[in-house]
One Martini backbone bead per residue (centre of mass of N, CA, C, O) as a GRO file, in nm:
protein
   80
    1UNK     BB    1   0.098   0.033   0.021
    2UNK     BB    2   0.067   0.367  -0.036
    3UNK     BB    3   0.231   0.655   0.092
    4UNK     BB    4   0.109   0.953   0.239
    5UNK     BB    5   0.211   1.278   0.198
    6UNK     BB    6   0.307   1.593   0.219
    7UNK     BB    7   0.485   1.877   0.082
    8UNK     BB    8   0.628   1.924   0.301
    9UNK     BB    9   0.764   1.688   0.379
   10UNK     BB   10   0.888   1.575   0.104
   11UNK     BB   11   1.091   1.820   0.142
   12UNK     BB   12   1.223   1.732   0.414
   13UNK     BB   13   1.254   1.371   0.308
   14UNK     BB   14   1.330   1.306   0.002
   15UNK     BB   15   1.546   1.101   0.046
   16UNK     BB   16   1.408   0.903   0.231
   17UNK     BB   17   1.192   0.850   0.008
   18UNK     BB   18   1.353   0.787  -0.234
   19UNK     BB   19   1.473   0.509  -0.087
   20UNK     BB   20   1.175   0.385  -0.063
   21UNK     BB   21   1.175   0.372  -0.374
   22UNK     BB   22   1.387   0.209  -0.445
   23UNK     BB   23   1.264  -0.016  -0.264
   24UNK     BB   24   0.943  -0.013  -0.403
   25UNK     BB   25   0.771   0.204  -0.254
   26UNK     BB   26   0.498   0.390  -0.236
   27UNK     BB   27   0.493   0.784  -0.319
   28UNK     BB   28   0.228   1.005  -0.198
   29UNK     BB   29   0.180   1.349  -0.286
   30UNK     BB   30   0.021   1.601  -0.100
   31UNK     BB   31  -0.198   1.871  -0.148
   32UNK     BB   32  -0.442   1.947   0.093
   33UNK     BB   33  -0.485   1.600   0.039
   34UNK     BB   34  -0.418   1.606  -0.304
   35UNK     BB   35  -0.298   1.442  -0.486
   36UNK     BB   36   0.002   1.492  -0.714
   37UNK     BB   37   0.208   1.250  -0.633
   38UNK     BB   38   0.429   0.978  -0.778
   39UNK     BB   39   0.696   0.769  -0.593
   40UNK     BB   40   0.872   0.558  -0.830
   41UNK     BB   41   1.072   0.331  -0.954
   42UNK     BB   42   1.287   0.257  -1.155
   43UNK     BB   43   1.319   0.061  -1.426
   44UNK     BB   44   1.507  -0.152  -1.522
   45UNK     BB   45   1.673  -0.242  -1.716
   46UNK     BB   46   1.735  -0.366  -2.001
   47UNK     BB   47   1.869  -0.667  -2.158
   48UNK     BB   48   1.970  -0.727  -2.434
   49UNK     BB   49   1.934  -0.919  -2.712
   50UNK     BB   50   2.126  -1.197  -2.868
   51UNK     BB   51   2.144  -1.367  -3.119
   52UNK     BB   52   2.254  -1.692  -3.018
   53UNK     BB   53   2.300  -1.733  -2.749
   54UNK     BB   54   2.158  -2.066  -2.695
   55UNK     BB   55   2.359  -2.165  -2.901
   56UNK     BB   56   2.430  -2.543  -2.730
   57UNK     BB   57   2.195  -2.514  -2.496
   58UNK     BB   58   1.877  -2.602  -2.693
   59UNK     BB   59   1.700  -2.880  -2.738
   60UNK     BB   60   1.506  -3.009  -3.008
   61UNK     BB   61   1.269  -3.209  -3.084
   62UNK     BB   62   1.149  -3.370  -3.366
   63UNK     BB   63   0.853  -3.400  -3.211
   64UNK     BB   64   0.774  -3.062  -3.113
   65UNK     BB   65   0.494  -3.086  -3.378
   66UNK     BB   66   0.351  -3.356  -3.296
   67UNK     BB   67   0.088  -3.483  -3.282
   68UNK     BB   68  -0.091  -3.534  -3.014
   69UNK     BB   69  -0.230  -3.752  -2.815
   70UNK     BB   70  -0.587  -3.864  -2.799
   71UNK     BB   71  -0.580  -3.830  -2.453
   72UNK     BB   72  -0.460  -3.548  -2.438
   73UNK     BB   73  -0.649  -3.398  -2.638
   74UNK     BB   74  -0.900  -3.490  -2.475
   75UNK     BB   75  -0.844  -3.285  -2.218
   76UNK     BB   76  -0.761  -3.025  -2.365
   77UNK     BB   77  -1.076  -2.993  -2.457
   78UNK     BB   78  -1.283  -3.167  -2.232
   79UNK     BB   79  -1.304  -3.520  -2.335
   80UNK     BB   80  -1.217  -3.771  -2.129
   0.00000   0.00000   0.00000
């Protein structure tokens, strides 16, 4: 649940909210009572993706795309 501040309190204690905001908490700052702002941590980098980072890491079965067995398919299906 996010914590409410008001605006005096927010600038009196701006980095120990930073701090809990970095930390996953979220901190809604409000003045006169009505939120006005929501501080919030900044979301991880994206690590980008390499094609064939995983080539010789992850082997694929020559039937992984043959029809599935008619008991099996028919669970999945919801005729057992």
């Amino acid at each position: 649940m996010a914590k409410t501040v008001n605006l005096y309190q927010a600038k009196t204690h701006l980095s120990k909210l930073v701090e809990r905001a970095a930390r996953g908490e979220e901190v809604i700052i409000a003045k006169a009572g009505e939120p006005r702002a929501r501080l919030v941590p900044l979301a991880r980098p994206v690590k980008q993706r390499k094609p064939g980072d995983w080539k010789g890491r992850l082997v694929i079965g020559p039937d992984f795309d043959a029809p599935l067995p008619e008991e099996i398919l028919a669970a999945f299906e919801g005729r057992r």
